[in-house]
N, C-alpha and C positions, 0 to 999 in steps of 0.2 A: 370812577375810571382810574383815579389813582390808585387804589388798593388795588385793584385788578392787575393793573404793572406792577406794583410792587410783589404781588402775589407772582408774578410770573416769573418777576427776576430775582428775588433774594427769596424765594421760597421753594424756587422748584429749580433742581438740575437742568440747564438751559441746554445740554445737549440731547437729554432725554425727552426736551418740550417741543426739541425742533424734530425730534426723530417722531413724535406723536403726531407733527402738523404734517409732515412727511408722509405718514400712514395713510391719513385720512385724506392726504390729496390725489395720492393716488388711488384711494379707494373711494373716491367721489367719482374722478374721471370715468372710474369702470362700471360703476352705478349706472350713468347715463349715458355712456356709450352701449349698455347691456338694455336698457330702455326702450334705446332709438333703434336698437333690433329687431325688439319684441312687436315694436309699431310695425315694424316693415312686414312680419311675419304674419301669417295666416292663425287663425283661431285656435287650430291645435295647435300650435309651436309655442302660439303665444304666452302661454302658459307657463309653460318649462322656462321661457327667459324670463318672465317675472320674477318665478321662482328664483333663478337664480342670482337676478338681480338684487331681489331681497337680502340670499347670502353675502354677494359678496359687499353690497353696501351697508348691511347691517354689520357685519364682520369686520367690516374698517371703521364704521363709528364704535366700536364698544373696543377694538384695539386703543384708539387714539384714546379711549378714554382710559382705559387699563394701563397705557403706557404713559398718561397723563398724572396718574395716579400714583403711580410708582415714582415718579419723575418728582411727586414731593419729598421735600427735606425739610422737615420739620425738627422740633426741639424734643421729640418723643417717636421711638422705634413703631413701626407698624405694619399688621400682617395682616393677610385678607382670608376669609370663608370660602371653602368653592361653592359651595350652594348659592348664596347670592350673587356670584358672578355669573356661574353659568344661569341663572336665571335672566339676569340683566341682556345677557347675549341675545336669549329665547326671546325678552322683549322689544329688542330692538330689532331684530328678524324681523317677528312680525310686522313691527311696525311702519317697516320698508315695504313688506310685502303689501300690506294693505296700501299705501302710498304708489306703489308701483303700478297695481293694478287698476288703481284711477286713474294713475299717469299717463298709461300708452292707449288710453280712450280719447276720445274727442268730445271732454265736458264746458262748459258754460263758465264764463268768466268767473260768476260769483264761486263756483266749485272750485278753482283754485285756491282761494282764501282759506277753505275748510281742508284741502290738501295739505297746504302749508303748517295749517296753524297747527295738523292733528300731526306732522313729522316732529314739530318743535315739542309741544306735548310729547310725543314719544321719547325721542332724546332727553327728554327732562326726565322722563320715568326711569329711563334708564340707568341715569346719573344716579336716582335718588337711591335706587336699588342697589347699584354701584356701589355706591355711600356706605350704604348697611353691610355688605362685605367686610369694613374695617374693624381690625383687632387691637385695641389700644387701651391703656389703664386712664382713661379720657371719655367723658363726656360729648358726643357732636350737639353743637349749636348752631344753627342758621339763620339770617337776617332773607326774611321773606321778600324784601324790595329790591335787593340787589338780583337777587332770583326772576321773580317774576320780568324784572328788567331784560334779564338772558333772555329769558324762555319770549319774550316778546321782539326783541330784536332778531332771534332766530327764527321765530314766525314770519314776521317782514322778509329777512332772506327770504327763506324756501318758499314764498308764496311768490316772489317775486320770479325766484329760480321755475318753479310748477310752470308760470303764464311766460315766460320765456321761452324753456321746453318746446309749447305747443306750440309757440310760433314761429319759431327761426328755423332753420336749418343751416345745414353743413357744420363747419365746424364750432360756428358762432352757439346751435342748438347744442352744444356739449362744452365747449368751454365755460362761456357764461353759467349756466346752471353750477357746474360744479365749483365754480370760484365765491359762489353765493352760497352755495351748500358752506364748503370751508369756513366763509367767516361764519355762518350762523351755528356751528359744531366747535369752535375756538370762542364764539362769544362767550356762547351759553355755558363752557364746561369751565372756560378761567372765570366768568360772573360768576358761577356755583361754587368756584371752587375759595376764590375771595370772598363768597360771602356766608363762609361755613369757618367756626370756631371750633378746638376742641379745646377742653376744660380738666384738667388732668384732676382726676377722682383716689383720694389716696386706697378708699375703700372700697374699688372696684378689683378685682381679682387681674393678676399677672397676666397679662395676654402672652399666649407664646411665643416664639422667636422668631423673628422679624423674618420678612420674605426675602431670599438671595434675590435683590434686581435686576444683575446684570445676567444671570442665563433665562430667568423666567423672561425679561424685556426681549431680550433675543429671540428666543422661541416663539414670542408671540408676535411679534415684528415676522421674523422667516415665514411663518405660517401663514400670517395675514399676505404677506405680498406676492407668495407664493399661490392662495388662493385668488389676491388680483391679480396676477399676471396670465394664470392659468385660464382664467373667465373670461378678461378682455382679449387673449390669443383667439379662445375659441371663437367671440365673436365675429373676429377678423376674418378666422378661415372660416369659418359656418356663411357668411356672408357672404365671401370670394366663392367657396364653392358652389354654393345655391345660388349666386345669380349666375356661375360660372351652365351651371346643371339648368338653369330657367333657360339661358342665351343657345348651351346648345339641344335644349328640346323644341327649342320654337321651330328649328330648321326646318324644311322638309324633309332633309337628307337624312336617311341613318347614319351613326355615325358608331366604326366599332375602334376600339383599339386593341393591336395585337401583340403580347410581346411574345417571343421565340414558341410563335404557332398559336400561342392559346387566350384567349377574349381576357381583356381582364377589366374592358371598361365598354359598357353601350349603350346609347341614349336612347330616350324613350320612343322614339320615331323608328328606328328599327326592331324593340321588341313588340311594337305592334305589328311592324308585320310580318315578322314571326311570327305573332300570335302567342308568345311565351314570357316569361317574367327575367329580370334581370340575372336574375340569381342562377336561371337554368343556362344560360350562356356563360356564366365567370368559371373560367378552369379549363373550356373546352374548346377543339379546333374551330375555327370560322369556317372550314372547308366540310364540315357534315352540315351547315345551311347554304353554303354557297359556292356554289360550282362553275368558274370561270369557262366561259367560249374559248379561248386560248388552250386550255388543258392547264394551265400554271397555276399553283396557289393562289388562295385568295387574295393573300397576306403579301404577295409580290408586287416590289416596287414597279408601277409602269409612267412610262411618259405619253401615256393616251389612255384615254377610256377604254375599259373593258365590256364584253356585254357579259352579266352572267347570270344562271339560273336559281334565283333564292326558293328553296323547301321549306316549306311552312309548317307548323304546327301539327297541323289539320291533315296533312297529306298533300296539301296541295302544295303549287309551283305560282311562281312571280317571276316575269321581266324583269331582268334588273341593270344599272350600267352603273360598276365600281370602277374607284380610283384612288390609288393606295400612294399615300406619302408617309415618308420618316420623319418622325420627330423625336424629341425626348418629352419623355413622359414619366413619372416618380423618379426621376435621377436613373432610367436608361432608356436607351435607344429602342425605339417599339415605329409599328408601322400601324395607321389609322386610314381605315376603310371608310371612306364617302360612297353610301351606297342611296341609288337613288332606283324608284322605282318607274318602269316603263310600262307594265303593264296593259294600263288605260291605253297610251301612247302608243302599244304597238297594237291593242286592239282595235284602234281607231284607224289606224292605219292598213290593218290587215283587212276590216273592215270594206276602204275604199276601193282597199285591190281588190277585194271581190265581187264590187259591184261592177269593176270595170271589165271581168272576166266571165261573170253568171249571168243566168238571166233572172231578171227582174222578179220574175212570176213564179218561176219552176224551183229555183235554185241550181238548176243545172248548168255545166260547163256551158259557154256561148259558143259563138263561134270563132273569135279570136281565139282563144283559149286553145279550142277544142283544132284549130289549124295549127297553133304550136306546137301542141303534145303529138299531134300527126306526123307532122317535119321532124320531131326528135326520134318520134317512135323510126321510122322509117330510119332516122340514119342511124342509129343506134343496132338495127336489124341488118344495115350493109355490112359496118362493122364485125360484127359478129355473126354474120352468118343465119339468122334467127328469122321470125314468120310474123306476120301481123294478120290483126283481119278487120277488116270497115264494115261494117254494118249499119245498112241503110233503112231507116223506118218509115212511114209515111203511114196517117191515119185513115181508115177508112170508115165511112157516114160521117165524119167530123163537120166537114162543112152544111150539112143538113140539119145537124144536131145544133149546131152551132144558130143557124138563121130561125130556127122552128122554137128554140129554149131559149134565146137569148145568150151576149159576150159574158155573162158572169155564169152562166153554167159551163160555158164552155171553157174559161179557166178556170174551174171546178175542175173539169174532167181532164184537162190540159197538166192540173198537179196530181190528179189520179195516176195518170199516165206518167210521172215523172218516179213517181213511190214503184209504180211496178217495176219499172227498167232498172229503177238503184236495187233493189232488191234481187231483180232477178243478175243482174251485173257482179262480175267479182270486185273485188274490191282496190284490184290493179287496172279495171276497164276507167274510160272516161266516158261516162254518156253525155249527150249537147242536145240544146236546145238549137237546132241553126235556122230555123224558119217559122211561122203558123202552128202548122202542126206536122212538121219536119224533125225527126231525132235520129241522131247519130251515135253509134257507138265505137269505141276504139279497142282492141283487145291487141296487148302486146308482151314478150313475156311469156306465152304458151303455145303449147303444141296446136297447129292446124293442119288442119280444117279441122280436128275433132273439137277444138275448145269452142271454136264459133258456131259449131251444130249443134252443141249439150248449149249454148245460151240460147241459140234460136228458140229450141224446144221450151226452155224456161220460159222463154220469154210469151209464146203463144198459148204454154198452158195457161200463165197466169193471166192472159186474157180471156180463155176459154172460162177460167174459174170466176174471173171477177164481172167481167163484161158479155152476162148474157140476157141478150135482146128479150126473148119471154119475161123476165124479170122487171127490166130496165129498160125502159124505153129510149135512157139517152146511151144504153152502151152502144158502143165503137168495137169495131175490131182493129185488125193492125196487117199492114202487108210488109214483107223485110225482103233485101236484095243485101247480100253480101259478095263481094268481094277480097281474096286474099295477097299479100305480100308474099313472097314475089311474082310468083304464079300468073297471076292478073294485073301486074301492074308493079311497075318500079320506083316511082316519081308521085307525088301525093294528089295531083293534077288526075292520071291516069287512072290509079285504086281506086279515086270519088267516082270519075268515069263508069269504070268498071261495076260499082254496088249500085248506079244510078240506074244502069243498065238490068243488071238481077232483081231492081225496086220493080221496075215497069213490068218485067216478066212475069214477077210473081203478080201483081195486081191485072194482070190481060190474062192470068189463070183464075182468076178467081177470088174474091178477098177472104181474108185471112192466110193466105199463104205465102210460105218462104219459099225464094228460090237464090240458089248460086250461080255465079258466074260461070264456074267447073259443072259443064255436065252431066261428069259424072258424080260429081258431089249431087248435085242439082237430084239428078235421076234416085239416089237411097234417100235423096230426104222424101221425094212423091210418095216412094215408098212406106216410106216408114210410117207418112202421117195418112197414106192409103191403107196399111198394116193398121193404124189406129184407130180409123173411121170403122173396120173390116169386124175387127176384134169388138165395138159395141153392141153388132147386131151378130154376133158369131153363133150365140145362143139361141135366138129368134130363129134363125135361119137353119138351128141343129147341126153346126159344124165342131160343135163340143163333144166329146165323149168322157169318161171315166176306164181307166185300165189299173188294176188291181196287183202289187208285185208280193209275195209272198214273204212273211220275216219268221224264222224257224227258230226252233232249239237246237244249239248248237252242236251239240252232242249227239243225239236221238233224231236231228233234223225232223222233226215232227211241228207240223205248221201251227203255228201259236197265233196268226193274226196276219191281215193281210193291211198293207198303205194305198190308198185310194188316190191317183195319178188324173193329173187333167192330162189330156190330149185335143191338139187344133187340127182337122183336116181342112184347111182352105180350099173351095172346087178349081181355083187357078193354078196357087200355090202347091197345091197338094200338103202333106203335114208338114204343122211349122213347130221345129223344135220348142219346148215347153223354154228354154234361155233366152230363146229369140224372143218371145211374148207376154211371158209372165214380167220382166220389167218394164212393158209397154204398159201392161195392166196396171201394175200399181204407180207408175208415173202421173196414170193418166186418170186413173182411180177406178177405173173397171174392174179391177181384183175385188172389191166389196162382193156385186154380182155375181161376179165367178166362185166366190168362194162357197158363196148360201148355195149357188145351183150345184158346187163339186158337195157339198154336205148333205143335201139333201139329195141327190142321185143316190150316192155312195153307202147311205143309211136306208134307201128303200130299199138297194138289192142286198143289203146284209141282214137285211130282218130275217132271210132265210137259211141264213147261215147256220151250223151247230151252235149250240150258245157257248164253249166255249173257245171259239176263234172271235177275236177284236179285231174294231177297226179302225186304222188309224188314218188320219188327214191332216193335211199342211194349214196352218194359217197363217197368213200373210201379217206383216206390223201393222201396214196399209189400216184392215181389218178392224185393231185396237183402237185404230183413233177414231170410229164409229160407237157413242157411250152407250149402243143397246147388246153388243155381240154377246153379252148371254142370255140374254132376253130370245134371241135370236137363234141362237143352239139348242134354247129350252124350246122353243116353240116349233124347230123342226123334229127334235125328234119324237114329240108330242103327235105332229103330223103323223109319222113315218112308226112308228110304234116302235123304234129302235131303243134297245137299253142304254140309261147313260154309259153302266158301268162296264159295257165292251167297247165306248166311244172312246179312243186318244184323239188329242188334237196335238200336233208338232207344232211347236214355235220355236224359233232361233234366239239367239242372245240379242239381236240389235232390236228384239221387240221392246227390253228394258232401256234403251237409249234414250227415246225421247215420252217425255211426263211416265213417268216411271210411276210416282204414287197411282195414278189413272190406271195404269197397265195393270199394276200389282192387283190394283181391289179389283180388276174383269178377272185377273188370274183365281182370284180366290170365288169370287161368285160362281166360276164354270166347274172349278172342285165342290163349293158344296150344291154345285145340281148332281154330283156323282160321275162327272167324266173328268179324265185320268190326263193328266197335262205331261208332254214329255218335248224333253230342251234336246233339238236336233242341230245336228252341224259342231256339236262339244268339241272344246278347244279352239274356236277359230272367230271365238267372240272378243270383246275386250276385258273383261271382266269374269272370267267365269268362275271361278269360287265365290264370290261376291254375289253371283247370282243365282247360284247352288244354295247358298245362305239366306237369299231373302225369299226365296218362295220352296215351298217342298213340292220340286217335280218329282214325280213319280217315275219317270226311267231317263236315261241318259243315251242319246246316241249317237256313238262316236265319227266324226266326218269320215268321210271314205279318204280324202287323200292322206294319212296316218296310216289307213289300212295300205293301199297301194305302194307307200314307201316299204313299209316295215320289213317287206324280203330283203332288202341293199341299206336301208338306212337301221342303225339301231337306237338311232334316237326315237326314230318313229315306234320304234320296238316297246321302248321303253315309254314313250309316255300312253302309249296304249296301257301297259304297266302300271301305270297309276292312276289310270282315269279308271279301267276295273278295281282297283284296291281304293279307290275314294267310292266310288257307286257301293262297292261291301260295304262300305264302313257310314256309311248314311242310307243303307237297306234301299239302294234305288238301284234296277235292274240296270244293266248295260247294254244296249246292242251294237254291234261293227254294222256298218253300211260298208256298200261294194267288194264282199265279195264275189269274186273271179275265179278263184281256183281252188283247189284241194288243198294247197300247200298254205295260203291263208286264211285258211278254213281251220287245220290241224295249230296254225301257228294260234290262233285267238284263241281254238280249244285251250293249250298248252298255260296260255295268259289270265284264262277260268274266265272267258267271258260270254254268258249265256247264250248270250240271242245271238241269232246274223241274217244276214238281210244282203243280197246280190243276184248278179246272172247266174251264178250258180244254183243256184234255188229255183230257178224260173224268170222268165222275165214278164213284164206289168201285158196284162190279158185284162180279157172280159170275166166278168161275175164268175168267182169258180164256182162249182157243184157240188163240191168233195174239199176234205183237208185232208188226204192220204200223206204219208210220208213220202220227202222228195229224196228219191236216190237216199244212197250212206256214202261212209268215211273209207275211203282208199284204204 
């Protein structure tokens, strides 16, 4: 013990011994303040603080001993190797490291003892290495018991420091260890260093010149405390921030912060629900995710919650209620969004309001409901002047259906009925549930009585279509009574009145039918759906005929091909224009029949035609949406001996509207049976380049009102103009429809467009006999 003090104080520079103990106390502290991190951390982290605890505890014990070292004054100059030092460094690294990664485990008492005993071990190696660094015309000698003395008093610390460690906490679990580290790193290097002799060798060769102490001591002091101070900072904030980053991810709240507009910080409850990573928010406005109910910035101080709409990743939308306060945040002023999500909240709630509104079974308006939107409709229609219409339904066989099938077929058929009305309904009507099998419709917002008479109709077809009796022994029909604003009624009391009254009318006419409260409304509906019934057996009954209109060469007027025309002579009506009933037909789908009996008429009496006059016929879309219609063109003219290749069939552009791939491939099957497809009514489609492009029809022809304008209009002039210079230039023939007169006869010549087709030519007749030339050019 005495040499040891002596060793300290008349041997070594005492300023240099205290700036060694100095070294390594603070590089103890950060040893096991860098430890007690590593414990706290997760299994990746953990690692990296070992690590680095290793450095910077190994880095203070091989300083303390380096500047312990230099801190001798002895009777003989002396300079150190760098190869042995820095090796000594690399050992004592390790040997923290391995130490460490025991440490911040949770082992077994006895495991301490072998923690401790292998740090002291280490530190002893590193000393010995240390040792061998020195350059002197001298001998080293060592007394092995003074050594082993260190190395075992420093064992006793650090194992005592290890099972301390594990068990304390706060600041006791880091003081204590490092104060036991201390002595046992001052034990072991002043015992080693008192119980080493050197023996000055005359015939050892000149060592070279002694180490400058006071800037290498400096530098390695700076650097050492420089790396502990750096280690235990980080600890500090890596700790502060990551519980700071734990505390606010637990929230529920998002949480963003904004400085002058743009994110620069957001916790992880809001990037979920965005749905996006932190990284894609830092730098960019909070107002492309979230859209305040106010109109205001997102980022806008309020003194109340806001409601606003957060955009999500994915395209979707979130409820959301922000609220934005000032704080400072990195040393400025920034504003922090608490955004919290409603979603759930308002779908549970929107939820309840609609059960208190629907009905239970249907999902339709109820009748609360469906009495508010009434009383608004109506005053919202005083105001302004506007029209409403009530429409009254009431089921008929329901109640029969109902006792015969049993309560669960009959709300089966109860939400059948509910699909058809939302369907048939625009999308501004309210349909209701208000009774049994009582529904009501509201229509407000459009022209009446025509808007309440195109839904009646809708609405009946779709019963005719879905609910029939041969089929389905539990269909229903439907009887409807309407009543309109103002006409029938001012006051929401009298309009229900009013449709209650047009209900009963139409059911003591008979079920299935609609009637109005207006007579004379009342009286074109009879009709029409009399016109409807009339028009299925028209054919039966031979009120059908075919009249033939002649389509010439424009030039030579020499008859190239006649259009085969349906005509209706009703025995009451007398004839009913083809406008008045051709869209009854395809409403109602009676156009299929009509069409195979106008193709098949039309191709019997053309077999006897010259063969080279064609003939052409209209087909309806209707038509297309039948998957055999070539099936059906092959097999009539198969009938009828008629050639494909003098067959056209006209279709318009809205034939490509709806299932267009389906349309296409009837299009191309009826080409290669060898009849000649031609796009009538050109220019008054939606698309017609587009539909020039996707099928190759064989002629083009142009609507008549282009013709009719072209004398006064020259727009009309002009597109005439290019629909012939597009038909040249894709080799499809052209013809004008209606001409009239001479002068637009000469005008289309003029324009190069072949064909034409009008009263001037002739108007639609019986079978001709003959294709003589009609009349010439003025």
């Amino acid at each position: 013990m005495f040499e040891v003090a002596e060793c300290v104080l008349y041997q070594h520079q005492r300023a240099l011994v205290l700036l060694a103990a100095g070294v390594w106390t603070v590089g103890s502290f950060a040893f096991f303040l860098i430890l007690r991190r590593a414990r706290e951390c997760t299994d990746e982290r953990r690692a990296l603080w070992v690590a680095i605890g290793a450095l910077a505890g190994g880095t203070g014990v091989w300083a303390t001993h380096f500047v312990a070292m230099l801190a001798y004054d002895g009777p003989m100059p002396l300079s150190f190797d760098l190869g042995p030092t820095i090796l000594s460094l690399a050992a004592i690294i390790a040997t923290f490291w391995f130490v460490g990664r025991a440490t911040v485990r949770d082992i077994r008492p006895i495991e301490h003892l072998a923690v401790g005993s292998g740090a002291a071990l280490g530190i002893g190696l590193m000393h010995l290495i240390g040792m061998t660094a020195i350059r002197a015309a001298a001998q080293v000698q060592y007394e092995v018991t003074p050594i082993a003395l260190g190395v075992l008093v420093a064992a006793l610390c650090l194992v005592a420091a290890s099972a301390i460690f594990a068990r304390c906490s706060g600041y006791l679990q880091i003081a204590a260890p490092a104060l036991l580290a201390i002595v046992a790193v001052c034990a072991l290097h002043f015992t080693a260093m008192a119980a080493t002799t050197l023996v000055p060798d005359p015939h050892m060769a000149t060592p070279p010149a002694p180490t400058q102490t006071s800037w290498v001591v400096g530098a390695i002091v700076a650097a050492t405390l420089i790396l502990l101070v750096v280690t235990s900072t980080a600890v500090v904030i890596d700790r502060t921030m990551t519980d700071l980053r734990g505390l606010v991810g637990a929230t529920l709240e998002g949480l963003v912060v904004v400085q002058a507009d743009r994110v620069i910080e957001a916790n992880e409850r809001f990037c979920a629900m965005l749905g996006l990573a932190a990284g894609d928010l830092i730098g960019r406005s909070a107002d492309r995710w979230l859209r305040a109910a106010d109109g205001l910035p997102a980022s806008t101080p309020r003194a109340q919650p806001a409601e606003a709409v957060l955009l999500t990743a994915d395209g979707g939308t979130r409820i959301t209620e922000i609220v934005s306060r000032t704080i400072a945040y990195r040393g400025r002023t920034c504003e922090v969004l608490a955004v919290r999500d409603l979603t759930e909240k308002q779908e549970a709630r929107r939820q309840i309001e609609h059960l208190a509104h629907h009905d239970p079974l249907t999902d339709l308006s109820n009748r609360v409901l469906f009495d508010a939107r009434l009383a608004a409709a109506l005053a919202r229609a005083a105001q302004t002047g506007g029209s409403a219409a009530l429409i009254a339904l009431d089921l008929d066989r329901f109640k029969a259906v109902n006792d015969i099938f049993g309560h669960a077929k009959g709300d089966d058929i109860l939400c059948r009925v509910a699909v058809l009305l939302r369907e048939a309904a625009g999308p501004d009507d309210t349909v209701a549930r208000v009774g049994g099998d009582e529904f009501m419709i509201l229509q407000s917002g459009e022209a009446q009585p025509e808007s309440a008479l195109a839904l009646v109709e809708r609405i009946l077809a779709a019963f005719a279509r879905e609910m029939d009796l041969a089929r389905d022994p539990t269909a229903i029909g439907v009887s409807i009574g309407v009543a309109v604003y103002p006409k029938d009624g001012t006051e929401a009391e009298a309009l229900r009145h009013a449709a209650d009254l047009a209900l009963y009318r139409a059911k003591a006419s008979g079920r299935g039918q609609a009637s109005f409260f207006d007579r004379e409304m009342d009286l074109a509906m009879r009709e029409r759906r009399a016109m409807e019934h009339d028009l299925r057996h028209a054919i039966l009954r031979r009120q059908m005929s075919v009249v033939f209109q002649p389509l010439v060469t424009a030039s030579g007027r020499s008859i190239a091909g006649y259009e085969a025309l349906l005509r209706w002579t009703h025995p009451l009506r007398g004839p009913i224009p083809p406008g008045q009933f051709i869209p009854i037909a395809e409403e109602t789908g009676s156009i299929v029949q009509l069409g195979e009996w106008v193709l098949r008429e039309s191709c019997r009496s053309a077999v006897a035609w010259p063969p080279h006059i064609f003939l052409a016929v209209n087909v309806s879309p209707v038509q297309f949406q039948v998957p055999n219609l070539a099936e059906t063109v092959a097999a009539i003219l198969a009938e009828t001996g008629f050639p494909a290749a003098r067959l056209e069939l006209e279709v318009t552009e809205s034939v490509l509207l709806r299932d267009r791939v389906t349309t296409l491939a009837t299009l191309h099957r009826l080409k290669d049976l060898g009849v000649r497809v031609v796009m009538d009514d050109f220019g008054t489609g939606y698309s017609s380049l587009s539909n020039l492009q996707s099928f190759p029809f064989d002629k083009i022809k142009i609507d008549r009102s282009f013709v009719a304008a072209m004398a006064e209009d020259a727009a009309a002039r002009s597109i005439i103009r290019a629909i012939v210079g597009l038909g040249h230039s894709l080799a499809m023939p052209v013809v004008a429809e209606g001409i009239e007169t001479e002068a637009q006869l000469r005008m289309i010549i003029e324009e190069g467009c072949p064909q034409a087709q009008g009263y001037l030519f002739g108007r639609p007749g019986p079978s001709p006999v003959c294709a003589a030339p009609v009349g010439r050019v003025a």
